[in-house]
C-alpha positions in Angstrom: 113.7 97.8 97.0 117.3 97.3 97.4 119.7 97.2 100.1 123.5 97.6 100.2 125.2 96.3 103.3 128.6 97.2 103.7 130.7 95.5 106.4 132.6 98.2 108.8 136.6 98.3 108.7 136.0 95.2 107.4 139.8 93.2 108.4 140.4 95.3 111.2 137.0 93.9 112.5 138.0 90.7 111.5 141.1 90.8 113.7 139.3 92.7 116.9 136.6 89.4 116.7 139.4 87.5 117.5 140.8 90.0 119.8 139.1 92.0 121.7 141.7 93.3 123.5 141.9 95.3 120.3 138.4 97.0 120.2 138.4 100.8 121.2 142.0 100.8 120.4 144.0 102.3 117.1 143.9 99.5 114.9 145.8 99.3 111.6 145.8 96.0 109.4 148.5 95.6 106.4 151.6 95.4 107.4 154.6 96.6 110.1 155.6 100.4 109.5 159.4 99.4 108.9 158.3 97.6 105.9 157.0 99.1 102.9 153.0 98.6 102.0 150.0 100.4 102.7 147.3 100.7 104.9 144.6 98.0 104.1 142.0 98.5 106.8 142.0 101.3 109.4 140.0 101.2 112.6 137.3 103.9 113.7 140.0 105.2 116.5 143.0 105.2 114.0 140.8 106.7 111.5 141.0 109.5 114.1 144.0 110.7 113.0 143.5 110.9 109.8 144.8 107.1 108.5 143.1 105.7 105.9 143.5 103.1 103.2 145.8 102.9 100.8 148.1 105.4 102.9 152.1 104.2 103.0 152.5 102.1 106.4 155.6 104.4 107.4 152.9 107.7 107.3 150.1 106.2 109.4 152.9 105.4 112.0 154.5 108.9 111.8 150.9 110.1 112.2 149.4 107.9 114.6 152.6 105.9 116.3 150.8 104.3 119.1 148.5 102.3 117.0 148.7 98.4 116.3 149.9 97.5 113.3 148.6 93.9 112.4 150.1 92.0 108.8 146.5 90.3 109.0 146.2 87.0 107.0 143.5 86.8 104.0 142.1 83.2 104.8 140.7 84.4 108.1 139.1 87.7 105.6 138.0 85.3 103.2 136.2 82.5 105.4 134.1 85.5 107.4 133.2 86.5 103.9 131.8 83.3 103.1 130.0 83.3 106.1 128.8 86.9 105.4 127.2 86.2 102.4 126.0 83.0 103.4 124.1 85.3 106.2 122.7 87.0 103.1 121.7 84.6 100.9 119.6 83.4 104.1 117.0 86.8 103.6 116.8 87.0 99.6 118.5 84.8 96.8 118.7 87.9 94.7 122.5 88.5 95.7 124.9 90.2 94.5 128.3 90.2 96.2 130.7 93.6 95.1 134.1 92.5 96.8 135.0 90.4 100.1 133.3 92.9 102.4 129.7 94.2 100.7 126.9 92.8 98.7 123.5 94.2 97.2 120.5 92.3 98.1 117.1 92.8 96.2 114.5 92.9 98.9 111.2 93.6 96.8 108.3 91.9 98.5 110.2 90.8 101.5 108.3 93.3 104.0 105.3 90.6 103.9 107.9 88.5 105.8 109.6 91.0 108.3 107.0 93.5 108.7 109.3 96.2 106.7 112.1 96.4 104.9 113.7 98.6 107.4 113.2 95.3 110.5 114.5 93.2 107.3 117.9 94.9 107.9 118.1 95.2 111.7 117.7 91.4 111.6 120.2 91.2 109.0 122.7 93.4 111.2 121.9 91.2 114.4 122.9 88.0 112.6 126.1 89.7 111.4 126.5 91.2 115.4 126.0 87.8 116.8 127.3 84.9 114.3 130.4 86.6 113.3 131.2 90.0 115.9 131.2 92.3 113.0 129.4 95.6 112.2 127.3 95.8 109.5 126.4 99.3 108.2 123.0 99.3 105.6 121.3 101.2 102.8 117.6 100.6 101.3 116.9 102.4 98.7 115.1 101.8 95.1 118.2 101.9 92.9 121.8 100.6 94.0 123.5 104.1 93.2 121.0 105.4 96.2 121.5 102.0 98.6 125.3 102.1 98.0 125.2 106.2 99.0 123.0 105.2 102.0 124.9 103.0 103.7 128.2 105.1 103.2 126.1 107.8 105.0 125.0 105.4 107.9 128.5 104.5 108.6 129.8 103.0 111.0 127.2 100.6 112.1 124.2 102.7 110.9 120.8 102.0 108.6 119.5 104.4 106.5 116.4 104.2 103.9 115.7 106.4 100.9 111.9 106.6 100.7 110.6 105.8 97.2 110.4 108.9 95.4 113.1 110.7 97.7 116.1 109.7 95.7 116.9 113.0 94.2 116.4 115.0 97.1 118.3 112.7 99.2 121.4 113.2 97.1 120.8 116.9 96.2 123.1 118.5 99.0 125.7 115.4 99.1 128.9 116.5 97.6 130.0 115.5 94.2 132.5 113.0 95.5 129.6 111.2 96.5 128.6 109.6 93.4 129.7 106.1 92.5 132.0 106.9 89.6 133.9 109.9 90.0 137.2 109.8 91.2 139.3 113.0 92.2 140.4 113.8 88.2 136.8 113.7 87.6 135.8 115.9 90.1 138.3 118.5 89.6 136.7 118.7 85.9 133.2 119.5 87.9 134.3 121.7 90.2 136.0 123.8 87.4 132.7 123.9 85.7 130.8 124.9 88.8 129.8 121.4 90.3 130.4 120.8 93.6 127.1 119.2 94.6 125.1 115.8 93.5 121.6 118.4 93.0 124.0 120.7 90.7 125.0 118.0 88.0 121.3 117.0 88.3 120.7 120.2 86.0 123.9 119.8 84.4 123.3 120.4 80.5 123.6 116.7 78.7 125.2 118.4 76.0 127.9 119.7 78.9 128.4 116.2 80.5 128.9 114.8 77.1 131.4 117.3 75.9 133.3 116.6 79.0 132.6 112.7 80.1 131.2 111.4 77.0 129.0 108.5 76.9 129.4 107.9 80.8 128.4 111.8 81.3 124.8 110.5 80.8 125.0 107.7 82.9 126.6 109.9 85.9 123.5 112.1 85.0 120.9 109.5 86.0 122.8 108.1 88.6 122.7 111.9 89.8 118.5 111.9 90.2 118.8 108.3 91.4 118.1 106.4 89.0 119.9 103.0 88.4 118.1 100.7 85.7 121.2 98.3 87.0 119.5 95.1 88.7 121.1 93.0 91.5 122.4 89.9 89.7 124.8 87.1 90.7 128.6 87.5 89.6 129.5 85.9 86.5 132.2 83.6 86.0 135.9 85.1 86.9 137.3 86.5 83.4 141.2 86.2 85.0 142.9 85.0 87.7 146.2 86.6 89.3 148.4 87.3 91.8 151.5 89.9 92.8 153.4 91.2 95.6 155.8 94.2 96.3 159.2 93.8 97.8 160.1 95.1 100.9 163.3 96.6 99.4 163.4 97.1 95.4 165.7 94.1 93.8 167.8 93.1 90.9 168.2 89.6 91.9 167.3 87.7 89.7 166.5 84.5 92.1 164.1 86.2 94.1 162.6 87.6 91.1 162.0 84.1 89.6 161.3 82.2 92.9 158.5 85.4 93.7 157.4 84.2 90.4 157.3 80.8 90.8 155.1 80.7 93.5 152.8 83.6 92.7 152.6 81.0 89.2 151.4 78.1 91.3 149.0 80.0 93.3 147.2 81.4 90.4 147.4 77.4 88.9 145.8 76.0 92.0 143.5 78.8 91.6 142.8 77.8 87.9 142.3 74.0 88.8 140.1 74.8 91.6 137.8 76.4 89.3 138.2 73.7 86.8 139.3 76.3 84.1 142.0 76.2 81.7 144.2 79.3 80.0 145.0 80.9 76.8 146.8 84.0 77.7 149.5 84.5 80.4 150.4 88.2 81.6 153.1 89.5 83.6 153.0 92.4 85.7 156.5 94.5 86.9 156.8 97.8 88.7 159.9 99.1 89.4 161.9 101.5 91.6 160.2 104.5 89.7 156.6 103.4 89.9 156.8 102.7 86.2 154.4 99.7 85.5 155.0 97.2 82.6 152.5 94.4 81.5 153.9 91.7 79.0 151.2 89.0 77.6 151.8 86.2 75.6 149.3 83.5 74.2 149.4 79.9 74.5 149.2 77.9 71.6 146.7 76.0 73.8 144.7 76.5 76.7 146.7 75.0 80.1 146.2 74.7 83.8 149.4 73.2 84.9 152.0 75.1 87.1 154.9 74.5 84.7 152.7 76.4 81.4 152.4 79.4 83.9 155.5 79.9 85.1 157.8 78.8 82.4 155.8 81.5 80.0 156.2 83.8 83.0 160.0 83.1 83.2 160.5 84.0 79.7 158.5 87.4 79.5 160.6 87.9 82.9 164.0 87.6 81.1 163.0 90.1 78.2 161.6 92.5 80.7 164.8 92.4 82.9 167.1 92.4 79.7 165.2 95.7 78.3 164.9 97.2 81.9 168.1 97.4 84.2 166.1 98.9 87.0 165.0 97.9 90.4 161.9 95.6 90.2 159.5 97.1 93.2 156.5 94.4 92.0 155.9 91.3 90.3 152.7 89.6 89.5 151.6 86.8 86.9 148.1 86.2 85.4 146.0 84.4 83.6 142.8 85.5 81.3 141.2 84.2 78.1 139.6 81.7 80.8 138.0 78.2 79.3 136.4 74.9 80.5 138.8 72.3 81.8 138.9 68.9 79.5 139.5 70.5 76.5 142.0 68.2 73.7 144.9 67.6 74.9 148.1 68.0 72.6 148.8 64.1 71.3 152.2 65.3 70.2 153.7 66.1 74.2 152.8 62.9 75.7 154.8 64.7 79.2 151.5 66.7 79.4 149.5 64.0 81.2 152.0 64.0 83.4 152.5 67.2 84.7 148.6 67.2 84.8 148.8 64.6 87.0 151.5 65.7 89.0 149.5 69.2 89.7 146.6 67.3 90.5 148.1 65.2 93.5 150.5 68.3 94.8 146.8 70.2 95.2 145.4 67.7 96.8 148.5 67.1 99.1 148.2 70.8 99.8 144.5 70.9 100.4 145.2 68.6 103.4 148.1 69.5 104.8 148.7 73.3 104.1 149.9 75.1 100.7 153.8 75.0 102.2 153.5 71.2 103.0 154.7 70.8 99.2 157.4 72.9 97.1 159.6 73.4 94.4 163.2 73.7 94.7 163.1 77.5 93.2 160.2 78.5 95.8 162.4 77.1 98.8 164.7 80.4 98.4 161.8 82.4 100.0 161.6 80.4 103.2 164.5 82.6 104.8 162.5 85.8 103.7 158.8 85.0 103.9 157.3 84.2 107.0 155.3 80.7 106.5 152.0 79.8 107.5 150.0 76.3 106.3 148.4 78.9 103.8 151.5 79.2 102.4 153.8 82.2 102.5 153.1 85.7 103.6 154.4 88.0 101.1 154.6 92.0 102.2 151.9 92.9 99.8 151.2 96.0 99.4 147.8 95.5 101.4 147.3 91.5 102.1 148.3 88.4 100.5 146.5 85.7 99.1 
C-alpha cells in the first residue's frame, strides 16, 4: 500500500500560516503584477477565477485584481518542507520526497499500528493541521500512478483510497489528462486517435501506442490499468546544482548581466560546498527578449568548488554568448553537473587554489551566521540598488520564487 500526500497551494499556505488574515481571501504568491513573473501558488478563492500556476502575474491581476499578490520568500517554503517530511518520516522510513511540497510513503503492514491504512492518513493530516497550519490532501492506493491520481482527486484537503484490485476501474472514466505523463502535445495525439478517457487507452492496441509514443507508449499503457512496478525509494544524490532569474525589464547591460551572474555563481558554490561536492562541467543558461533559450557548457580541466571556477567560466561563455547574440537577455542562469566527492587532488601547479579554497570556506561560514548578504563581492554590490535584500540574500524577480 502506498500513499501520496500532496500539500494544498502549498506557498500560498505557507504565507496564510503566518497570516491569517489571509485565509478565505484571493491569495496569489510569486511576485507584484507590475513586474514580470508568473504565478507560483494560487489560493482556493483566487483559483476561482480561473488563476493558476505558471500564468503571467499581469493576467491573474487583469483577471482577478482584488487579490493579494505576495513575492513570498523560499526559506520560509523550504524549512515547512523539512518539517513536512520530517512529519513523514515519523509514520514509515520508506520515503520518498517528489519536490518541496509532496512525498510517497510506502505504508505496507502499517495498519497493525493504526488500525487501517485509511486512520494512518487522517493522523498523518492532523499532524500536518496542527504542527505546521497546512492542508494536506492524500491518496492510498497499491501503485504510485493510482496514489498520485487519488490524492489529485481528493483535493483540496481530501483522502481518498483505491481498494486493491479497483485500480482500473477507478481510473476508467478519469480523463486522459489524468495520467502522470501526458502533457497537452500528448494528449492532442490521443484525442486525434479517439482517446479521451484513461479506460480507452487501457484497450488501446500496443502496436498503436508504440507507433505513436514508442517505448513509453507501453509504460503509459500499464500505468493506464494501474499498474506501477515503480517502488517508493529515497532520492539519490543531486546530479546538478543551479540557479537563474528573469529580469524585470529585458537588458543589454552588461554589468547587470555579469553581477546577476556573479551571484547566481556563488549561490550554486555555497550550494556545491554544502554538499561537499566538487564540479566538472559548468553550464550557462540565457533567454532573451524572444523566448529564444541558449545553453553553453564547458568542462573543467578539473573538478572545483570555489566561487571564482564558477563564475569566471561563467563570465567567459557570457562574453561569447553576448558577442554572437545582440539581443535583449530576458534570463540568466549558471550550473553545475558532472557532480564528484570533495577532496579530490588538488592541482600542485596553482598553489592560489588553496587559497581561494580557503577563502570560500570562511565567507560560508561568515554567511551561515550572519545572513548570505552580510558578505559580498564588489561586482554583486551593483544589485543592491535593484534587488530588495533580505539576510537570505537578495530577492531576485524570478519567474516564480528565488532561492
Amino acid at each position: 500500500m502506498i500513499m501520496h500526500i500532496d500539500l494544498d497551494a502549498f506557498f500560498v499556505a505557507v504565507e496564510q500560516a503566518q497570516n491569517p488574515k489571509l485565509k478565505g481571501k484571493p491569495v496569489v504568491v510569486g511576485g507584484r503584477p507590475d513586474r514580470r513573473g508568473v504565478v507560483a501558488s494560487a489560493s482556493y478563492e483566487a483559483r476561482r477565477f480561473g488563476l493558476h500556476a505558471g500564468m503571467p502575474l499581469a493576467t491573474a491581476y487583469r483577471l482577478c485584481p482584488q487579490a493579494i499578490f505576495i513575492e513570498g520568500g523560499f526559506a520560509k517554503y523550504r524549512d515547512a518542507s523539512q518539517k513536512f517530511m520530517a512529519i513523514l518520516a515519523d509514520f514509515s522510513p520508506f520515503l520518498e520526497p517528489m519536490g518541496i511540497d509532496e512525498a510517497y510513503l510506502d505504508v505496507t503492514g502499517f495498519e497493525s499500528l493504526h488500525g487501517t491504512i485509511a486512520r494512518m492518513a487522517e493522523t498523518i493530516k492532523q499532524r500536518i493541521r496542527d504542527e505546521l497550519g497546512l492542508c494536506a490532501s492524500v491518496g492510498i492506493a497499491s501503485s504510485k500512478v493510482a496514489a498520485k491520481i487519488a490524492s489529485e482527486l481528493s483535493k483540496p484537503d481530501g483522502l481518498l483510497e483505491v481498494a486493491p484490485g479497483k485500480e482500473a476501474s477507478f481510473l476508467a472514466p478519469l480523463p486522459i489528462g489524468r495520467l502522470p505523463g501526458i502533457g497537452k502535445k500528448s494528449e492532442r495525439i490521443f484525442k486525434g486517435l479517439g482517446v479521451d478517457t484513461i479506460g480507452k487507452l487501457s484497450v488501446t492496441p500496443l502496436s498503436v501506442l508504440k507507433s505513436h509514443f514508442g517505448a513509453s507508449g507501453e509504460l503509459l499503457h500499464r500505468f493506464s490499468t494501474g499498474v506501477d512496478d515503480r517502488k517508493v525509494a529515497p532520492p539519490g544524490a543531486a546530479k546538478s546544482i543551479s540557479r537563474e532569474t528573469t529580469f524585470g525589464q529585458d537588458t543589454r547591460e552588461r554589468s547587470l548581466l555579469q553581477a546577476t551572474l556573479r551571484y547566481l555563481s556563488e549561490r550554486v558554490g555555497s550550494e556545491l560546498r554544502q554538499q561537499a561536492k566538487q564540479a566538472r562541467c559548468i553550464t550557462l543558461k540565457l533567454r532573451y527578449a524572444d523566448f529564444t533559450t541558449i545553453t553553453r557548457r564547458h568542462t573543467l580541466t578539473q573538478p572545483g568548488d570555489t566561487d571564482n571556477a564558477i563564475f569566471n567560466t561563467g563570465l567567459k561563455l557570457l562574453n561569447q554568448a553576448l558577442a554572437q547574440q545582440k539581443a535583449p537577455v530576458r534570463l540568466v542562469g549558471i550550473g553545475v553537473a558532472g557532480l564528484a566527492e570533495a577532496g579530490q587532488q588538488a592541482d600542485m601547479l596553482d598553489s592560489s587554489l588553496g587559497r581561494r579554497e580557503n577563502l570560500n570556506r570562511a565567507i560560508d561560514r561568515i554567511r551561515r551566521k550572519y545572513g548570505f548578504s552580510a558578505i559580498q563581492t564588489g561586482r554583486t554590490l551593483r544589485l543592491k540598488d535593484i534587488f530588495p535584500e533580505t539576510g537570505e540574500g537578495y530577492t531576485l524577480h524570478t519567474p516564480s520564487l528565488s532561492r
